[in-house]
N, C-alpha and C positions, 0 to 999 in steps of 0.2 A: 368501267362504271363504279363512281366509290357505292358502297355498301352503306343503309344507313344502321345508325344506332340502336334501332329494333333487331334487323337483320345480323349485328355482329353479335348483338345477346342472342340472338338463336343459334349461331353458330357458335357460342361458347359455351351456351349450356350442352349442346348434342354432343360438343367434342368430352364436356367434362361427363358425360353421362354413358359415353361410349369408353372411358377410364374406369367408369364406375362397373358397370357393366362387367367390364375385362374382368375384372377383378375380384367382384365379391356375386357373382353372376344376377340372373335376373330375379332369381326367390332372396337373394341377401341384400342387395339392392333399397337404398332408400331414398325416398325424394330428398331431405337432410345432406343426405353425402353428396346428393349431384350437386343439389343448391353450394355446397362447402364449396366441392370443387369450382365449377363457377363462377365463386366469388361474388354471389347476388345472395340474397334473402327469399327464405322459402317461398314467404308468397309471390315473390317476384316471378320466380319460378312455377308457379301452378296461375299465373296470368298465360302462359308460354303454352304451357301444356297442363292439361288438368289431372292426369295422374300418371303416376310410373309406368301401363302400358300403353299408353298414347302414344309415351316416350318412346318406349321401347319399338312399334309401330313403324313410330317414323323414321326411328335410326335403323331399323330391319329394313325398309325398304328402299330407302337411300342407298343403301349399300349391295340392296337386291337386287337395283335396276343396273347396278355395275358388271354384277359378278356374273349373275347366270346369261347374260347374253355370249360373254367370250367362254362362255363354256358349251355353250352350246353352237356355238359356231366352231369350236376344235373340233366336235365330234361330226358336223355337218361337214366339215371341210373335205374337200377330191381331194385328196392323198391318200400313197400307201397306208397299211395299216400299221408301220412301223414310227415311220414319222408323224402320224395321228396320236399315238404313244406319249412321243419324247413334246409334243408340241404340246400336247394337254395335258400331261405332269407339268410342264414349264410356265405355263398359264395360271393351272390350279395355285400353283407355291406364289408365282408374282402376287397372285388378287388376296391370297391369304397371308404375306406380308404384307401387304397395302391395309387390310382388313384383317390382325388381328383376332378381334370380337367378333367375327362372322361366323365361325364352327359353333361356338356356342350358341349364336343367336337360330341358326340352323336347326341345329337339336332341338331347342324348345319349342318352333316352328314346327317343326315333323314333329312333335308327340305331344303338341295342346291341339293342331288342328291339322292332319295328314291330307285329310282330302282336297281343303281349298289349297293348302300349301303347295301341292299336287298340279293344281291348275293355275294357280298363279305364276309357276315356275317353268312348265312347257306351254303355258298359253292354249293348251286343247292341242297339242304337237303328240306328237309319240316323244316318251322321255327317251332321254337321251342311249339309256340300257337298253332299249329297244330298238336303236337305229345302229348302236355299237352291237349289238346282237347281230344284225346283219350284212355286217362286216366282216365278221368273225365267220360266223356260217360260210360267206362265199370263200372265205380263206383256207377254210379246212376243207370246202369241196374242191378245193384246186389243188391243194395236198399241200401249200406253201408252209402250213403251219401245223401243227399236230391236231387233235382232238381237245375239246376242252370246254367244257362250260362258263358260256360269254357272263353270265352272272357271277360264276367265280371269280372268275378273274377281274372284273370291273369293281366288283366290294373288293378283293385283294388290293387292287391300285387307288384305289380312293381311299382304304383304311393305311397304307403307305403314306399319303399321302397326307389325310384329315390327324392324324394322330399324334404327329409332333406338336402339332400348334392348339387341338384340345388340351394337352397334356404339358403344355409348354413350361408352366411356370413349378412343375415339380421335375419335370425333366433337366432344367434349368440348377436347380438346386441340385439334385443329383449327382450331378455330370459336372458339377462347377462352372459350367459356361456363362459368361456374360452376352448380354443383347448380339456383340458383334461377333461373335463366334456362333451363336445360333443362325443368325442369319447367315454368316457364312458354310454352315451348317447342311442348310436346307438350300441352296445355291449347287454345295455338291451331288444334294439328293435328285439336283434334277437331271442328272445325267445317271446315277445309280440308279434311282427308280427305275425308271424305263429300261435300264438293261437290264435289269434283275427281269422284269416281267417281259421280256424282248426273248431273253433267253430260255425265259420257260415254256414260251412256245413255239420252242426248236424241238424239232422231231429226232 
């Protein structure tokens, strides 16, 4: 189905606004610079959407109705608790090269508005720490795995995880890395990750 002429301006501004975004986050953010990117005129742009969090809005949840389903489907998933690991390290890193902008948009979600973000994201489920909780639990009562605190270790793996790609663009400069060596980067992280945290809960 061709797209029409409204529909490809909306998908040009979201795309130039999800650049913008990246980049100078949501408090540096101007409707100005989306419009620049673009390539329309402001007002063209507040026809579209009538202000910078509308914007922001739609491109969060666009991107929200991607992300948190396959992530909560790695932690729901019958498998070991090993390959539960290595499968949702490999998951998290795909959806956060696909998505960028997502850890930022994240953060600002969790600390303008926690609760609804809360229930928008497990849907009135148990979150996801709390069903990885009890995995954990039954693991260490079978003595497979040592002793250890499921909430440690679950912020342990997620700030592995979440922390190249909030930190990218100074990490980037840092490190000398271009685009294709980050990503190549984070491709080997997903086999380190998990065995770093694989290892640590070797008795």
């Amino acid at each position: 189905m061709v797209k029409s002429e409204k529909d490809n301006t909306r998908d040009r501004i979201l795309g130039a606004a999800k650049k913008v975004f990246q980049s100078k986050g949501m408090a540096g953010a101007r409707m100005q610079d989306i419009a620049d990117e673009a390539g329309i005129n402001k007002a063209l742009l507040h026809y579209y959407f009538s202000s910078k969090a509308k914007l922001f809005e739609v491109i969060f949840k666009e991107a929200f109705s991607q992300f948190f389903p396959k992530i909560n489907a790695a932690i729901d998933a019958d498998i070991p608790l090993e390959d539960k690991i290595r499968f949702f390290c490999s998951e998290y890193i795909d959806m956060m090269k696909q998505n960028p902008f997502l850890p930022l948009f994240v953060l600002y979600e969790m600390n303008s508005r926690p609760k609804q973000f809360a229930k928008e994201m497990w849907h009135n489920r148990q979150s996801p720490l709390q069903r990885f909780t009890i995995q954990i639990e039954k693991e260490v009562k079978k003595k497979n795995i040592r002793a250890v605190n499921p909430t440690e270790l679950f912020i342990n793996m997620l700030s592995m995880l979440v922390f190249p790609f909030v930190g990218k663009p100074l990490w980037m400069a840092a490190s000398g890395m271009d685009e294709l060596a980050f990503n190549q980067f984070m491709e080997e992280r997903k086999t380190s990750i998990p065995n770093f945290i694989i290892e640590s809960l070797n008795k």
